[in-house]
N, C-alpha and C positions, 0 to 999 in steps of 0.2 A: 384272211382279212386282218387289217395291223388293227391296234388303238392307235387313236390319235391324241393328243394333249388338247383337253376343252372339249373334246368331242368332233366330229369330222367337219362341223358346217364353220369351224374357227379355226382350220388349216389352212396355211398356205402352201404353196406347191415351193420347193424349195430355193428354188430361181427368186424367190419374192422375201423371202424366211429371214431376220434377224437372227433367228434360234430354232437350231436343229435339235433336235432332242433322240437322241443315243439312249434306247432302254439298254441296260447290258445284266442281266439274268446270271450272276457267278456268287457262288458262297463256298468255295472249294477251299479256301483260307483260314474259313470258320472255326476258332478255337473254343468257343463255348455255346450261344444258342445261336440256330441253324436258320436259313429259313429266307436268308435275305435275296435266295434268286426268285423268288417270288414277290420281290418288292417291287420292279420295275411296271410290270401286268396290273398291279393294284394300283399305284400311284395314278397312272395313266389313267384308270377304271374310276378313281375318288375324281379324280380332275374335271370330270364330265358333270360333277355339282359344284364346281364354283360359279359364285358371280362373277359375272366377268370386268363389272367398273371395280376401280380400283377407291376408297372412299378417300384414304389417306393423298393419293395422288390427282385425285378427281379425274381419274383418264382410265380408257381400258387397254392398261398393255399388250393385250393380244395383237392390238391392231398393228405393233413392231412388224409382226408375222413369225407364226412359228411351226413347221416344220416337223414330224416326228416319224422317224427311222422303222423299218419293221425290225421286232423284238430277231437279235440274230441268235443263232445256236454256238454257246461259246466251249471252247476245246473246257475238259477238266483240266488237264494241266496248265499247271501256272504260267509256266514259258510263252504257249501257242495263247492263253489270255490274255496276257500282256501286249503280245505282240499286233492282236486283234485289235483293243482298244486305242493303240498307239496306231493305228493304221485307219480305223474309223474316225477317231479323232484329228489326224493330219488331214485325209481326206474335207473334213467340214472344215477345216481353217482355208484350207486351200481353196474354198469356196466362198471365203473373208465372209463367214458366219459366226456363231456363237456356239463355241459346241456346250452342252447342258449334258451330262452325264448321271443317271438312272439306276442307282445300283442295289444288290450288290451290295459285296461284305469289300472295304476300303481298298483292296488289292487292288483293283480294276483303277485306280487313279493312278497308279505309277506307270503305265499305258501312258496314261492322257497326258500325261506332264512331260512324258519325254517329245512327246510330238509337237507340246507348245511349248516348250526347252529350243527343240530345233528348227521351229519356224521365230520366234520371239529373242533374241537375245537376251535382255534384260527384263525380267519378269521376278516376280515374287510370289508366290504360295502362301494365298493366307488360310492356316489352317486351324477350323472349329473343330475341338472334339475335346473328349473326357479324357481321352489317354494320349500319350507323346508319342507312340507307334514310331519311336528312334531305337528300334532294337537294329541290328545290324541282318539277324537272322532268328526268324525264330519256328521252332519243331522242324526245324532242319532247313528253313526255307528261306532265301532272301527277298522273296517275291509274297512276304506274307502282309496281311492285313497288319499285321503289329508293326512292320517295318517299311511304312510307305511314307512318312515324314523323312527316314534315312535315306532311303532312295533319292527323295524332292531332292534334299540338301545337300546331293552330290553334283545337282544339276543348277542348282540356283540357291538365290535364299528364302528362309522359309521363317514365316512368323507367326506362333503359335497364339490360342487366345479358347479357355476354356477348362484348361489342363487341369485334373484333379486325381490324375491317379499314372505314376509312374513308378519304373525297375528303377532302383538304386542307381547301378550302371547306365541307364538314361540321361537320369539328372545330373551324374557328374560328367557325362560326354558332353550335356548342354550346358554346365557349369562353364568346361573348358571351351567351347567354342563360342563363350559369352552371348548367349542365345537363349537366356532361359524365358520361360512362355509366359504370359500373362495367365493367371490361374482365375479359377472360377472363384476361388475366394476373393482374389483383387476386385472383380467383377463386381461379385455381388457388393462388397463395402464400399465401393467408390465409381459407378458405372461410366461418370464423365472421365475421370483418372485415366481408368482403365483402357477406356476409348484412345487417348491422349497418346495412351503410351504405344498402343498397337497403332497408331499414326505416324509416331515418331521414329518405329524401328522400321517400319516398310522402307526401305531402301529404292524403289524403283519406280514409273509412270504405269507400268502395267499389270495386275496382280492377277492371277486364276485363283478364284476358289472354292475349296472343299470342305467340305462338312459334311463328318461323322454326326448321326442324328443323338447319339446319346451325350451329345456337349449339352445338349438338355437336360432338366431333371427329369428323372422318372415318371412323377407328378404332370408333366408335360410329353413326355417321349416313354411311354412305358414298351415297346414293342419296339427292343430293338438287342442285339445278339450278347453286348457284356455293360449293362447297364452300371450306371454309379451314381450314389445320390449327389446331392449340395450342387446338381446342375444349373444353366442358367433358364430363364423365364424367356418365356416367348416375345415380348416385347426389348428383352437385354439382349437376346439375337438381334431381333430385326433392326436395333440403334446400333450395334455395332456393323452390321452391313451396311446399315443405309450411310452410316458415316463414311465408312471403307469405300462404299463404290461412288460417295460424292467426290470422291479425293481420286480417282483412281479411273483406268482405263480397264474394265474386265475384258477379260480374251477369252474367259470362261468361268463353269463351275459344274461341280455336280455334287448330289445329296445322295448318302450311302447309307449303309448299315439301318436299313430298317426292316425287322422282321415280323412279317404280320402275325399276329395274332388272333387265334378265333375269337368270334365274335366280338372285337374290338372292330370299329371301323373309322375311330376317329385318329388315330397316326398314320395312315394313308392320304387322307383327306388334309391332316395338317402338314404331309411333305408335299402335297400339292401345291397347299395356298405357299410353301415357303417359297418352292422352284418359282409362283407366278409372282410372290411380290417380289424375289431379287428380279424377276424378267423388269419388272415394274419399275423398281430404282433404276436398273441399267440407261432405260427408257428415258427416264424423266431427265437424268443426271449428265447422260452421254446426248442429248438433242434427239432419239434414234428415231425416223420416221420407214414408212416402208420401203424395201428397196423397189 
């Protein structure tokens, strides 16, 4: 028997779904703490205690309708997970839904982006996270959590916003392809600026985006595999979204890299409320009513 997102009596059967929700269970990429194929099971699990009105939006998103996948059994190797993710992932577009992706250590989104690469032509990747994950290859591997921003950005453009901890070699690849990220220090001393400027570089009408949970501080996101302080605050997330997807047409997203810890239960529960309030902007911003 699956989880559902919200619990089984706030499902809709997929035929009705704005938002299909793709749990994908892989941390085979994991260069420091482990732990995040069990993020997908718990999110799901925390989700069943949200409220369901939204207060900020005075509506309850769910009513969009949404849809959630049974947890699948994903290959260890990197290859046959890529290739899974980008196959479930086309599947839901080809169903002109929302795919929402559940992860999972960040590998699992270079899957999804090739799938909305080749159904999307012009698309942009807005990418939250602490780290620039622009290695080319890293522990031998192209297909790593470090290297899924490089991936994106062979397929489309990608716009960074969060960034506070990069390889040398990174920042001078993003120096030379004049793409450097909006950092979380821009963020925190000037939040409207900041906003401004990841408005300005998006290049296109339709964004997918991903978010590495530790774009957050600690302080906010402690359970999560390569933490780093000076992150941003949970309300400097949610205004750079809600701004991002009032401008913008999403085709997707998904939240990664959380790895639960014991007896913590509240960073599951806040990747919950995050997954329901982007469902939530989506909603309010794109018109969505059920299909």
């Amino acid at each position: 028997m699956g989880l559902d997102f919200l619990g089984a009596p706030y499902s809709a059967g997929i035929d009705h779904a704005t938002f299909v929700i793709s749990p994908f269970p892989y941390d085979a990429t994991a260069s420091y703490g482990t732990g995040a194929r069990f993020a997908p099971a718990r999110i799901l699990e925390a989700s069943a205690q949200l409220e369901l009105f939204d207060e900020e939006l005075e509506e309850c998103p769910y009513k969009a309708g949404i849809h959630t996948l049974e947890i699948p059994e994903v290959p260890v190797e990197p290859e046959m997970a890529r290739r899974l993710s980008r196959d479930i992932a086309r599947d839901i577009l080809r169903g002109e839904n929302v795919p929402v992706f559940l992860g999972g250590d960040h590998s699992i989104t270079i899957g999804v982006i090739q799938a909305v690469t080749d159904i999307f032509e012009d698309v942009t990747v807005l990418h939250l996270d602490a780290h620039t994950d622009m290695r080319n290859e890293y522990q031998g591997s192209p297909l790593s959590h470090a290297c899924v921003a490089r991936r994106a950005s062979e397929l489309c453009q990608v716009v960074q916003a969060g960034i506070r901890s990069s390889s040398e070699a990174e920042w001078k690849h993003l120096k030379k392809m004049e793409n450097l990220p909006v950092t979380a220090y821009m963020i925190r001393q000037d939040l409207e600026q900041a906003t401004r400027k990841i408005l300005e570089k998006i290049e296109s009408e339709k964004i997918y985006i991903t978010i590495d949970v530790d774009c957050l501080d600690p302080s906010v996101m402690p359970a999560t595999g390569t933490p780093e302080p000076g992150g941003l605050a949970w309300f400097e997330l949610l205004h750079l979204l809600k701004e991002s997807i009032k401008h913008h047409k999403v085709v997707g997203f998904d939240v990664v890299e959380l790895s639960p810890a014991p007896g913590l239960h509240f960073p599951e529960f806040t990747c919950a409320r995050l997954v329901y309030k982007i469902m939530g902007y989506i909603k309010a911003f794109e018109g969505i009513s059920p299909k």
